[in-house]
C-alpha positions in Angstrom: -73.3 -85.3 47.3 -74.8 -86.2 44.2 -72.8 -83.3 42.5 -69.9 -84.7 44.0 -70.9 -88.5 42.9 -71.1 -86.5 39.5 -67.8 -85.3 39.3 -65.6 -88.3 40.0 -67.8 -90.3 37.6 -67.0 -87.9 35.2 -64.1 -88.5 32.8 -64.2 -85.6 30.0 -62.9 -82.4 31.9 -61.7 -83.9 35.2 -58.4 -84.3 34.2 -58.0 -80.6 32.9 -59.7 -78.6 35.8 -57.5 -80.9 38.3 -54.5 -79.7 36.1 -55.8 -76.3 36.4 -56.1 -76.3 40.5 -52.7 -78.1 40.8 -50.9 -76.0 38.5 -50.7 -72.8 40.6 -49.1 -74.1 43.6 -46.6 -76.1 41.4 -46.0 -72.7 39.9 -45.3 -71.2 43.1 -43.3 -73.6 44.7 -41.2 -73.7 41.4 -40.5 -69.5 41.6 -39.9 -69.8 45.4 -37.2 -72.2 44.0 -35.4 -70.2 41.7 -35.7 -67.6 44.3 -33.9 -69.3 47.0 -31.6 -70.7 44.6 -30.7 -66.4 43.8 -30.7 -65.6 47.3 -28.2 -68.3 47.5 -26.0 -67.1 45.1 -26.3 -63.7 46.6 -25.3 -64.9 49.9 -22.1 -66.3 48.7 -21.1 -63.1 46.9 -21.9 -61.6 49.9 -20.1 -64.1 52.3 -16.8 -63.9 50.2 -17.0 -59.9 51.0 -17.3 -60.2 54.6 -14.4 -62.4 55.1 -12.1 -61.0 52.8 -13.6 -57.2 54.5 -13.0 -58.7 58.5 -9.3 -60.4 57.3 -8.2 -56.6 55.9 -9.1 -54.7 58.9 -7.5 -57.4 61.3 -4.1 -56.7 59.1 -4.9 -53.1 59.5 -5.3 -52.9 63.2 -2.0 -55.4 63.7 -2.0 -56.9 66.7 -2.6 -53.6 69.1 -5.9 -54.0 69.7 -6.2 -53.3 73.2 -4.3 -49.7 72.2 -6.3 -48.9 69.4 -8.2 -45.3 70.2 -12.2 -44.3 69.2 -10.6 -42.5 65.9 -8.6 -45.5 65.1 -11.3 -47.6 65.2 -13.9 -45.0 63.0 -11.1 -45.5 60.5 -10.4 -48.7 61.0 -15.1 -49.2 60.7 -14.6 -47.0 57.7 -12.3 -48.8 56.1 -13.9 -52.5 56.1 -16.5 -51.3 55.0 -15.3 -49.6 51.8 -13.3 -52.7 51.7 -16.7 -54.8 51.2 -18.8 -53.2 48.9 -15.2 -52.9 46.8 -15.7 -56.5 46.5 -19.4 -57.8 46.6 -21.7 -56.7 43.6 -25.3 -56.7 45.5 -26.9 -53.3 45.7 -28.5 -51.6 48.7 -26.6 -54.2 51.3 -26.2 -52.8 54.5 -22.9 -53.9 56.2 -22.0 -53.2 60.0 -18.3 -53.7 61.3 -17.6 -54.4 64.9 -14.4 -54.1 66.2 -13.9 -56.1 70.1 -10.9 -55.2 71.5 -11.2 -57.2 74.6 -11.8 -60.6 72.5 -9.6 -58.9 69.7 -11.6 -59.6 66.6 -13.5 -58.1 64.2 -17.0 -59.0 63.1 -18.1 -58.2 60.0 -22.1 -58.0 58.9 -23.6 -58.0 55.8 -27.6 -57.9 55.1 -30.2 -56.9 52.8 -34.0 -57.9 51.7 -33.8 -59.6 48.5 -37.7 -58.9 46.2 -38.7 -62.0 45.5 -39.3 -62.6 41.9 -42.3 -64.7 42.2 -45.1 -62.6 44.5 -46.9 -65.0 46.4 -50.5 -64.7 45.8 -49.7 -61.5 44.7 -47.8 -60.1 47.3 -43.9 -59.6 47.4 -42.5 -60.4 51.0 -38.5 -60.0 50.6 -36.4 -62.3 51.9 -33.8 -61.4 54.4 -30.2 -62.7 53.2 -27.0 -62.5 55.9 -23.3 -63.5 55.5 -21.0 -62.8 58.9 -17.6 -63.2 59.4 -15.7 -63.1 62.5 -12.0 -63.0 62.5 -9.1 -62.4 65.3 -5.3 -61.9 64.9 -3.3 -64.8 65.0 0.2 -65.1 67.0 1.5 -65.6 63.2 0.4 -64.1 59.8 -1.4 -65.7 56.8 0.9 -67.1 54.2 -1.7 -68.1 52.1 -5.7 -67.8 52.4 -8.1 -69.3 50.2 -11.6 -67.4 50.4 -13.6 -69.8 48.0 -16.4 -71.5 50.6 -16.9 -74.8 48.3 -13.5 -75.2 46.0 -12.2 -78.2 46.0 -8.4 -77.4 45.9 -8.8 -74.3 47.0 -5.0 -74.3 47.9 -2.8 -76.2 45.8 0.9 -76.9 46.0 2.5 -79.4 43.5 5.2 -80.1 41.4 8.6 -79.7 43.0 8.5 -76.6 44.5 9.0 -76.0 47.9 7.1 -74.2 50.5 8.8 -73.2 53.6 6.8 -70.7 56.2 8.0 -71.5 59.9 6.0 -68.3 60.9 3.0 -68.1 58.7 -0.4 -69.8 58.8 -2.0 -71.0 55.7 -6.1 -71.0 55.9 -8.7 -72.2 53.7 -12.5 -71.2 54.2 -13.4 -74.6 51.8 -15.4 -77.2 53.4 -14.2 -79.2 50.6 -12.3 -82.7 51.5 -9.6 -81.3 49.9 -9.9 -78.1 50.2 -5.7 -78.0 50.9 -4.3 -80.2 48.3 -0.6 -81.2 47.9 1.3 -83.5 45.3 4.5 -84.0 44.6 7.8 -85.4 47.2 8.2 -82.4 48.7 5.2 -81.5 51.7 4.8 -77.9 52.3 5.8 -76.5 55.4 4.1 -73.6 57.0 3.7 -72.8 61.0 0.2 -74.5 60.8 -2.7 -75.6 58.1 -6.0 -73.7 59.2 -8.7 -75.7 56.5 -12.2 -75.3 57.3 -12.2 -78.7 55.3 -10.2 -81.4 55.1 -6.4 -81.8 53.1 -5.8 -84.4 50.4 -2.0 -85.3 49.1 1.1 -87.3 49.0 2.0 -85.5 52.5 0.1 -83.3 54.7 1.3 -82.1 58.4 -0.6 -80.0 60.9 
């Protein structure tokens, strides 16, 4: 006790060895910061592969699902695959594609154990990063698709062109509140607006 009594009477090295004890979990919790904030940015790359990986082997397959044969669907697997890592720039990702006929969609799957760069207390424990997209055919085909997850505008139409699609969708993965954006007199006309988001604009119909 009287140590103790000591120590918080003391003013010439308290402020220094508090400094000392506080700094190293500062430290870590600032590298396990920057590390999530990577992992992150790695999930996005990875996410923007998976969707635009599933979307290409749904147009592949067409809407025959439920007559597609084992080899059709090895190809079909094959394919999506080389598809994703021909778009995401992450080494040693596994990816798995699924193809369900009955509920006729694809699932695509991609994972992988990112190091961290900070160890905590000396040890490295990677962190286990997924993106997953699931995508079925629709009774009409994309017009336009807009694979950005946070753009706002992802899909713009302006000016005085005029957009006419009576049997196309257009589809934005944004979960911007404008992720579809239109200006201009003349509203865009496609079968249906698919936004994850929200639309912005002079006119807008669903």
């Amino acid at each position: 006790m009287r140590m103790i009594r000591k120590f918080a009477d003391s003013q010439s090295g308290n402020f220094a060895i508090m400094t000392a004890l506080l700094a190293i979990p500062l430290i870590g919790a600032m590298g396990l910061a920057v590390d999530y904030s990577a992992a992150l940015s790695n999930r996005s790359v990875m996410q923007d592969a998976a969707d635009s990986a599933a979307l290409a082997t749904v147009k592949a397959a067409g809407l025959k699902f439920s007559k597609l044969s084992e080899s059709d669907k090895a190809a079909l697997i094959a394919n999506g695959k080389s598809f994703f890592a021909s778009n995401e720039k992450i080494n040693a990702v596994s990816v798995a594609v699924t193809i369900n006929q009955a509920e006729r969609s694809v699932t695509v799957t991609g994972a992988y154990d990112y190091p961290l760069a900070f160890p905590i207390f000396g040890q490295s424990f990677p962190m286990e990063v997924l993106a997953k997209a699931v995508v079925g055919p629709l009774r009409s085909s994309y017009c336009m698709i807009g694979l950005s997850q946070t753009a706002s505008k992802a899909i713009s139409f302006g000016g005085s062109s005029d957009f006419i699609g009576p049997q196309c969708s257009v589809h934005s993965n944004s979960i911007s509140s404008s992720a579809l954006f239109q200006s201009g007199g003349v509203p865009p006309r496609p079968r249906i607006f698919a936004p994850l988001g929200a639309g912005r604009g002079n006119s807008r119909r669903k």
